[in-house]
N, C-alpha and C positions, 0 to 999 in steps of 0.2 A: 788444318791450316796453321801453319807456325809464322808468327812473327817475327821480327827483329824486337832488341831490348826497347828502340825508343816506337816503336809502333806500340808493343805494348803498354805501354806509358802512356801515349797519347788513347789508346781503348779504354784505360783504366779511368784516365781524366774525363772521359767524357763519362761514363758511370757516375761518376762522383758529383758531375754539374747536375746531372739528372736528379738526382739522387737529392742534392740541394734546392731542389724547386726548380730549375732553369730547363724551359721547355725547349728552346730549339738552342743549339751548341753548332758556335763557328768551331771548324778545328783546322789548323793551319799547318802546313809541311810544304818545302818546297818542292820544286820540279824535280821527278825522280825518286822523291822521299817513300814512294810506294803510298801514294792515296788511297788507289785504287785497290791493292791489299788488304786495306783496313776497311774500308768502304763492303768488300767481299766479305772482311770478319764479322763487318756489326751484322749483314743478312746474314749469316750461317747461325749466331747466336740465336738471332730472333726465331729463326728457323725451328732449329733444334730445341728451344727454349716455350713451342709454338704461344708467342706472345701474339700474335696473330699477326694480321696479311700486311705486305711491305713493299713500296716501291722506290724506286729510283727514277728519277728525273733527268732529264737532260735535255741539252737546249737545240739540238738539230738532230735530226735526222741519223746521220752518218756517227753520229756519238750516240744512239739509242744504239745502234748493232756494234758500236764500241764496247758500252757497258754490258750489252748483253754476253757478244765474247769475255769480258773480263769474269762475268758469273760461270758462264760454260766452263772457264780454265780452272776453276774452283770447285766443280761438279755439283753447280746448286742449279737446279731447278726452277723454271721461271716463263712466267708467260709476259709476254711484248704485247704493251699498249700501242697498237699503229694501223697504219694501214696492208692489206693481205701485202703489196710488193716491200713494206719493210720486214713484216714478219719471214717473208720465204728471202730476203736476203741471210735476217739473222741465222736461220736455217742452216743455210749452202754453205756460210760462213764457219758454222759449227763444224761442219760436215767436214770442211777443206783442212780445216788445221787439226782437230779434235778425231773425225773419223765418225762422229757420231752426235747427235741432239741433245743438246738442253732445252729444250723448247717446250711449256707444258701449258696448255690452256689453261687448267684446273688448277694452278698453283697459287700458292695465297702470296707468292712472292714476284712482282711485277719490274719491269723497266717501259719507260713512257717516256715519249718528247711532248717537252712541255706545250707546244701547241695543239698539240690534239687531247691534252689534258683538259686545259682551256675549255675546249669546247663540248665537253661532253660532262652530264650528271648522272652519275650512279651510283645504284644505292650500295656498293662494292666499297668507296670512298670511305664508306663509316666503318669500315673494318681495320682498315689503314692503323697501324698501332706504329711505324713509324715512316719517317720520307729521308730520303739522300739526294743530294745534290752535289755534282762535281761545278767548279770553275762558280761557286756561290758566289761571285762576287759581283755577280750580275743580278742578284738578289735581291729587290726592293719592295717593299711592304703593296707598291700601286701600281708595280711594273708584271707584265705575263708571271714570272717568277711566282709572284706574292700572291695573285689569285692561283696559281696552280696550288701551292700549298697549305691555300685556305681550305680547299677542296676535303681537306682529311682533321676535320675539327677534332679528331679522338689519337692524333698522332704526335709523336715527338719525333722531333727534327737532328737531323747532323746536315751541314752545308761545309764542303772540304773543297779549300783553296789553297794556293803558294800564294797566293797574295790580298790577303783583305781589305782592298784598297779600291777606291772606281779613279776615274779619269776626273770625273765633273765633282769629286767631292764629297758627295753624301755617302754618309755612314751604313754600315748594314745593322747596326745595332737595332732594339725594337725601342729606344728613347730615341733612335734618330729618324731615316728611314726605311731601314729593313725589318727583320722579325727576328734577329738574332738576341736571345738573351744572356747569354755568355759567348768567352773563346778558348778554345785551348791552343796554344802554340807548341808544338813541337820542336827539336833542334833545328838551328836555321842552316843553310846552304853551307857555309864553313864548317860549321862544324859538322855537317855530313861527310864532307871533304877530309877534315880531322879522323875522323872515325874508320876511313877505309870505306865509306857506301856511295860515295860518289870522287868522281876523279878531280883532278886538279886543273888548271887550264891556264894558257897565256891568253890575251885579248890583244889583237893587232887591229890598228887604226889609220888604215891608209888615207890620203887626201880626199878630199868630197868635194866636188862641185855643186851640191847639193845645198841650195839657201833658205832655211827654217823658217829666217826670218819675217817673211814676206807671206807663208801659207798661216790663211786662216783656222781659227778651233773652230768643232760642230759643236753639236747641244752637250754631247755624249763626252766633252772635256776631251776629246783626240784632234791630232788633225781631219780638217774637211777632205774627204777623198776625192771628191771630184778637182780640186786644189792640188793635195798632196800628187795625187798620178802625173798633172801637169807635169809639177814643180821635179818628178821625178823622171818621165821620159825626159825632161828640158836636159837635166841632168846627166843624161848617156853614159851610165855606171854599167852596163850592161858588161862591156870588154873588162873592164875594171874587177868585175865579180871575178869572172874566169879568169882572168891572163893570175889575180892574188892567188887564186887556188891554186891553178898550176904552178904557182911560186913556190907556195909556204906549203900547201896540203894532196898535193900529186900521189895519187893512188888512196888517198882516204876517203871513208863513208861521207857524206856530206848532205846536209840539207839547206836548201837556200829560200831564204823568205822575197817574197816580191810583191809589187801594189798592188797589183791586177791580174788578170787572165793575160791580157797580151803582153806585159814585162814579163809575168812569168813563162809564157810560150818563148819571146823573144831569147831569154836566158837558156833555155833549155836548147834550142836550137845552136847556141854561142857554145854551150857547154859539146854535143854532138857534135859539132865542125871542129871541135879541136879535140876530140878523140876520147869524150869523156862520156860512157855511157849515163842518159841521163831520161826522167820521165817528171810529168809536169801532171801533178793532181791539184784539185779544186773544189769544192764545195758543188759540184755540176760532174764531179769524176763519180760515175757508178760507186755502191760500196763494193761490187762484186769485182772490178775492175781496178778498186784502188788497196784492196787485201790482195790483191796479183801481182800487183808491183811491190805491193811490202815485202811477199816472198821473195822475189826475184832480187829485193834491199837486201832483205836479209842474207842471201847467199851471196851478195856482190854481184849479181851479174848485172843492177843499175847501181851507181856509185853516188847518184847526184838525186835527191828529191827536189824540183821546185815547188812551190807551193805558193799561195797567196790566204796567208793567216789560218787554211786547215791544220796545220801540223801544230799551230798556235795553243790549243788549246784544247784538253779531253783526250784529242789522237792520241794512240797507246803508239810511239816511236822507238823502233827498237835502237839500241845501244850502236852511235854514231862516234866522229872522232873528230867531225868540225864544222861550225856552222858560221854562214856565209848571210850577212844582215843587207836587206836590199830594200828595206822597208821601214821605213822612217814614223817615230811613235811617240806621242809623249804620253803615252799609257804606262807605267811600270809596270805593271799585271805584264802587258802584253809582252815586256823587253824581258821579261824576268823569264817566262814560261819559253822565247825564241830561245834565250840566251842557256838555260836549265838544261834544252833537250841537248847540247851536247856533252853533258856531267855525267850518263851514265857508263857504269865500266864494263870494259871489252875486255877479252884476252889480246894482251900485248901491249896495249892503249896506255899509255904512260903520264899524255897531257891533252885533252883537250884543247881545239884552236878554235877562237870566236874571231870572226873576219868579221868587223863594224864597218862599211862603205856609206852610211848615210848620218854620222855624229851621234848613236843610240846614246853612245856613252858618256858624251856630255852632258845630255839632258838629265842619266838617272845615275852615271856610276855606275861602281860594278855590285852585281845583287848579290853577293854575298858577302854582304858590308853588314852588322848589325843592324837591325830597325826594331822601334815599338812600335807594334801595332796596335789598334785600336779600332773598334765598332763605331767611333765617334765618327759627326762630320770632320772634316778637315777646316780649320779653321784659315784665315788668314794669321802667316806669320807673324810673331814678334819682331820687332824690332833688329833683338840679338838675342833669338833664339839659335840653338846648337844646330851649326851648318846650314845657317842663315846667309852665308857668302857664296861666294860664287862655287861652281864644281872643282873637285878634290882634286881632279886628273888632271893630265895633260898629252897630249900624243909627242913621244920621240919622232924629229924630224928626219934621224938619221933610219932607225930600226923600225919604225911606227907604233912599238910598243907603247901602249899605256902602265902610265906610271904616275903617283902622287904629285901633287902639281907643286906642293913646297919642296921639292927634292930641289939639292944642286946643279944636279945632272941625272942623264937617263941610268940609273943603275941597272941596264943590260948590256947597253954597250958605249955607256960613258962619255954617249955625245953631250958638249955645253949647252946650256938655256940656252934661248934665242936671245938676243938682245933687246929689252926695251923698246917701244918702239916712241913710248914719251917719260917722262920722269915728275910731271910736276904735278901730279898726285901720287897717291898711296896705291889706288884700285888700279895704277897703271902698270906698276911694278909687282903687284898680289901683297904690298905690305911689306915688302924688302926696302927697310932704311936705308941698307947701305945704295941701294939704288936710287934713292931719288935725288933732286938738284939740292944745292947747298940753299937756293932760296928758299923752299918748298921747308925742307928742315930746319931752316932760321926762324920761320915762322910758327913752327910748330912748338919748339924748343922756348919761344919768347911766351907763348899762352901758356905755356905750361908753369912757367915763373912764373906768370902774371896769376895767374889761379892759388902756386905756393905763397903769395910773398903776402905782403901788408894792404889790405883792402885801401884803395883808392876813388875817395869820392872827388867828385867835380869841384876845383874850387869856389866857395861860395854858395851851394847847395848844404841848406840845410831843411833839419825838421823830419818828418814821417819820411818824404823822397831819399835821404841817405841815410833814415835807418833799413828801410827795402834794401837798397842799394848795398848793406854791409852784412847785413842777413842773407842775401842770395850768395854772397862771397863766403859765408864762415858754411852755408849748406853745401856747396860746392865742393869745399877743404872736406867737408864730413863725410860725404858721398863717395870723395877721388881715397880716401883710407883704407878701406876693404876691397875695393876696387882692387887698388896697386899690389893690395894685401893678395887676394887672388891670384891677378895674372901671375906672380912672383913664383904662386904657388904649383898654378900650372905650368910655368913654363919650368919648374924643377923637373916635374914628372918625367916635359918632353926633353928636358937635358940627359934624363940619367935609361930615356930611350934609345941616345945614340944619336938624337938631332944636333945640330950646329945651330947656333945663335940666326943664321939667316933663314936655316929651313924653320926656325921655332917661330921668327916675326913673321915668315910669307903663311904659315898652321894659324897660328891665330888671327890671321884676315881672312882666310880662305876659312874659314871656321864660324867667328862670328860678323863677318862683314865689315869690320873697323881693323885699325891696323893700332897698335901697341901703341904709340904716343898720341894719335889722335884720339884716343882710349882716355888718354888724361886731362884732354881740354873738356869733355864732355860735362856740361849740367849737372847739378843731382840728382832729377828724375832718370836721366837716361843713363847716367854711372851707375845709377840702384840697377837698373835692369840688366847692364852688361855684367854686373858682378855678381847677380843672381845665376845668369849663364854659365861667366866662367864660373863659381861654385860648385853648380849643377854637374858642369864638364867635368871637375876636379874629383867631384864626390862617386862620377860612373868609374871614374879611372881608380879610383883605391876598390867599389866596390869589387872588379873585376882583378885587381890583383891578384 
């Protein structure tokens, strides 16, 4: 089994945490990074290494005869924890693409859904020397996850995600709520894309009738589904899905994500009446009938997958050319792994299209933007923490491309900003001085002198009240110094980027949620904080030079 340079990288790091004391290791790679390669490496080692018996986990059903195929393709050996109809799926399955079995009772190396793990004790458990888990991000020390892989007390752990993040917050670390005691991150999505291992892609963002604002969150940090479905039939994106494709992606592979069973039948039927062979699978679709359709993917003769969140997650998707978002999330995990499956390469595939119909991209951006991860909970923000303002993007009215939100215009096809729709704040313009009213600036420009100049007390105020009064003034001056010293500093960076003075004011409010002069009325306390950020900002931008 050969790896790629950064797979082996990320097998070697996970040796090393072990090797440090650290029993169970997140390891992170995005969608398409070949998880499931390395996931296949660490059972062949263990195997061949006989460090004894090994399973893998997964969280349904339909992704236990995933990961078992994903073992068969590897020629390892392996018995399925399930029930006799998922065992003789895994089987058939074998049979259909392979020509022959991996199937072995007797094997010390297992695949199990985690629900039937659950439920069962055996004394087999204690042999367990390691566990895998794909999409670990479901992983909680109190949740199914956490009892299944309490189940194997003599095992060290690997949990392999694209995204180490939940919806509701909590951490998968074992000082928070998971069992995770290290991570390894692997190169992120750009730089896969960098490398030649995944493709490149535009993102088009056509209008949405679709209103976020008004659907409720569940426990689980997402939208309510019984809500969100509403809020989405209300919405009758259905035409809008098809009539885009056939615009922008006519005759490409495609997968389209949808709320439900009946949006996604609805769509599929949309996509068939206008001439677009297409097939609608489900968490309720046979495996033995939804491995027929991926054939029948794979050689083109269905061009359209619908789905409702199976393709989302685990599913092994073969190499598409545009995906089509009908499913509205404020999961990242989940926008990252829709928006991933169409990154990997085909022959002839040039660029990947992400067709966004319900504002994905507002809420997360686009995921192959740097992040640091962390096992931590998620805490509530700072104040002026880095990318603490509003989202980066903005959707082109004229081309729908997304595009950086301080640009002057769409650099695809150079349609102007829209126009303001008020001016007499900062958050209404994104931080563009030159755009706001002369009164709105007169007032900001007069605090700002009044903060530089000669402390003024009350006349006739004297005693302890106006030395407060001239003490919060000289801390004020003390605090706006490194401040101003900062922004100065960053906004060279973004000078000698290629920004123009208006795109660098609209970057620093979309950045840290304050706009450049309103920056210099502020307090001491909260100057300190914003010049820590900008600092912060300043010090990633030389380290990455």
């Amino acid at each position: 089994m050969i790896l790629r340079p950064y797979q082996q990288d990320i097998d070697h790091a996970i040796d090393r945490e072990w090797a440090a004391g650290n029993r169970n290791v997140c390891a992170v790679a995005p969608t398409g990074g070949g998880k499931t390669v390395n996931m296949a490496a660490k059972f062949k080692q263990h195997i061949d290494n006989r460090w004894g018996a090994s399973v893998g986990i997964a969280h349904r059903h339909e992704l236990v005869s995933q990961m078992s195929l994903s073992l068969a393709r590897n020629f390892i050996r392996h018995r399925v924890i399930g029930s006799d109809d998922v065992v003789r799926n895994c089987v058939r399955i074998h049979m259909d693409e392979l020509g022959r079995s991996f199937y072995d009772s007797n094997s010390l190396c297992a695949v199990a859904g985690v629900d039937t793990l659950v439920r069962r004790d055996e004394p087999w458990f204690k042999q367990v020397t390691l566990w895998q888990t794909d999409e670990t991000h479901h992983l909680l020390r109190d949740n199914k996850w956490g009892k299944a892989v309490e189940l194997f007390p003599n095992a060290r752990g690997i949990g392999w995600t694209a995204t180490p993040l939940r919806a509701d917050g909590y951490g998968l670390g074992r000082h928070a709520d998971g069992v995770m005691d290290a991570m390894v991150v692997g190169p992120s999505m750009r730089e896969l894309i960098e490398m030649g291992y995944l493709t490149d892609y535009r993102l088009l963002c056509p209008p949405s009738a679709l209103i976020a604002a008004d659907i409720p969150h569940a426990a689980n940090g997402d939208f309510s589904q019984p809500a969100l479905r509403k809020a989405t039939h209300e919405a009758h994106i259905t035409g809008d899905i098809v009539q885009t494709y056939l615009k922008h992606c006519r005759g490409q592979l495609g997968v389209t994500f949808a709320v439900d069973v009946e949006h996604a039948q609805e769509i599929t039927q949309a996509y068939r009446s206008a001439g677009v062979a297409a097939e609608c699978v489900t968490a309720k679709t046979p495996d033995t009938l939804r491995f027929s359709i991926m054939r029948r993917f794979r050689s083109r003769d269905v061009m359209q997958l619908v789905n409702v969140d199976l393709l989302g997650e685990g599913v092994d998707v073969p190499a598409i050319e545009c995906v089509s978002m009908g499913r509205l999330t404020d999961s990242y995990a989940l926008y990252a792994q829709q928006f991933g499956r169409a990154l990997r390469l085909l022959d002839g595939k040039t660029q990947a299209t992400i067709l966004d119909h319900v504002g994905n991209w507002e809420r997360h951006g686009l995921p192959d933007r740097d992040r640091d991860w962390t096992l931590d909970r998620r805490e509530r923000r700072g104040a002026y923490n880095v990318m603490a303002g509003r989202e980066l993007l903005r959707a082109c009215i004229g081309c729908t491309r997304a595009f950086e939100r301080f640009r002057d215009c769409c650099p695809f096809c150079g349609e102007a900003l829209p126009e303001p729709r008020g001016r007499s704040e900062p958050k209404m313009v994104d931080g563009d001085l030159v755009e706001l009213d002369p009164a709105t600036l007169k007032a900001l420009r007069g605090e700002i002198s009044r903060i530089d100049g000669v402390c003024r007390v009350p006349e006739g105020l004297r005693g302890p009240a106006a030395g407060a009064i001239h003490k919060r003034h000289v801390e004020r001056q003390q605090a706006q110094a490194p401040l101003r010293k900062s922004i100065q500093l960053w906004a060279g960076y973004q000078r000698d980027a290629g920004l123009s003075d208006r795109e660098i004011h609209r970057l620093f409010f979309l950045t840290f949620g304050t706009d450049v002069m309103t920056a210099q009325t502020l307090g001491a306390r909260e100057a300190g904080e914003l010049a820590m950020a900008v600092a912060g900002d300043v010090a990633l931008t030389e380290a990455t030079a």
